[in-house]
C-alpha positions in Angstrom: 101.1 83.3 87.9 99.9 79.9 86.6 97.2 79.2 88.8 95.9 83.0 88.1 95.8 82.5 84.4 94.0 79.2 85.2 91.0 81.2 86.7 90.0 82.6 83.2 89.6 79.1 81.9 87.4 77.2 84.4 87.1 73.6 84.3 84.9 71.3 85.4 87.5 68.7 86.4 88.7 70.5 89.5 89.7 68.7 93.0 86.9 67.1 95.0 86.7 70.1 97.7 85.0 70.0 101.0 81.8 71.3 101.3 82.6 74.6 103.2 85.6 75.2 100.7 83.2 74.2 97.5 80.5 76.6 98.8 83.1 79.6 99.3 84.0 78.8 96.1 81.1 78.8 94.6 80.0 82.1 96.4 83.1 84.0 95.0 82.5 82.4 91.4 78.4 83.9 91.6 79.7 87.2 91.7 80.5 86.8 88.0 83.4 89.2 88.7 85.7 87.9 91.6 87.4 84.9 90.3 88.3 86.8 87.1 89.8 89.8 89.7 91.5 87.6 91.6 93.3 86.0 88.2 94.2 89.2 87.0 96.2 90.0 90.5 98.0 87.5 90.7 99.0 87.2 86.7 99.6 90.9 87.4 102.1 90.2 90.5 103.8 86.9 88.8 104.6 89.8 85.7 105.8 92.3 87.6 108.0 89.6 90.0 109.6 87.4 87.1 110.7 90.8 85.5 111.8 92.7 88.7 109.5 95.5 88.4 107.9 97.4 91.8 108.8 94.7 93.9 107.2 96.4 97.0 104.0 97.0 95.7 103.6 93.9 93.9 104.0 92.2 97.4 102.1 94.8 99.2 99.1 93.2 96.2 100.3 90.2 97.2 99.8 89.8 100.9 96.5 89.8 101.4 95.9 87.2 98.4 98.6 85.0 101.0 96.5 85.6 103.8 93.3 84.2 102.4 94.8 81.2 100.6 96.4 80.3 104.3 93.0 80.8 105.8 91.3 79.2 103.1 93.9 75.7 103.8 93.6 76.3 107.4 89.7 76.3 107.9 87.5 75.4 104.7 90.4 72.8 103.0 93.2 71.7 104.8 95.1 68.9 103.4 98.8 67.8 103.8 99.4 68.9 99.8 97.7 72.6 100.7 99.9 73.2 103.7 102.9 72.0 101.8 102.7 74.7 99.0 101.7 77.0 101.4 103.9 76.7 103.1 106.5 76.9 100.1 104.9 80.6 98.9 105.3 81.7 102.2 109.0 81.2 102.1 109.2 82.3 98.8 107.1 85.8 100.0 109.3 86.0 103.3 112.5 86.1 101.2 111.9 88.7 99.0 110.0 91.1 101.7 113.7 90.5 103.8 115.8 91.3 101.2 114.0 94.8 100.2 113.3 95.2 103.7 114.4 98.5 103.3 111.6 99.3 101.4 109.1 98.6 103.7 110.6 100.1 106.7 108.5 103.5 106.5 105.3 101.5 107.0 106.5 100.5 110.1 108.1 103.8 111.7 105.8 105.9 113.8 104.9 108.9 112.5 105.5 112.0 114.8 
């Protein structure tokens, strides 16, 4: 949730990034609309997470935001600190998917 409500106040004092990761960046930031977007999902999931509310969907929103920061530390940034708190949120997203399992198991049943 922090590091969404960062992306609405941009600084210029951010971590020296490599150049693929600085030009993906800065492609997503050109848009004008992205980076705000992407803010506003994850404030949107840390909300509805800290107070307990549509767990499903919000990690549903969730996963794909996951797959592109481990993507983005695998291939444009990787760095011992990225895979370490990647590594972390993808505990901390594993945990609560198995214990509302039970939530998700109709998007895995085949349908007849």
């Amino acid at each position: 949730m922090l590091f969404g409500a960062l992306k609405f106040f941009p600084s210029s004092s951010s971590a020296a990034l490599p150049a693929p990761a600085m030009d993906f960046m800065t492609a997503m930031a050109s848009t004008g609309y992205f980076i705000p977007f992407l803010g506003l999902s994850e404030v949107l999931v840390g909300v509805l997470l800290i107070f307990n509310l549509w767990v499903p969907l919000s990690m549903i929103i969730l996963a794909p935001i996951m797959l592109n920061i481990i993507l983005f530390n695998l291939f444009l940034g990787p760095s011992l600190m990225g895979f370490i708190i990647v590594g972390l949120l993808l505990l901390l997203q594993m945990y609560v998917v198995y214990y509302s399992w039970d939530k998700y198991k109709s998007l895995f049943t085949k349908v007849k």
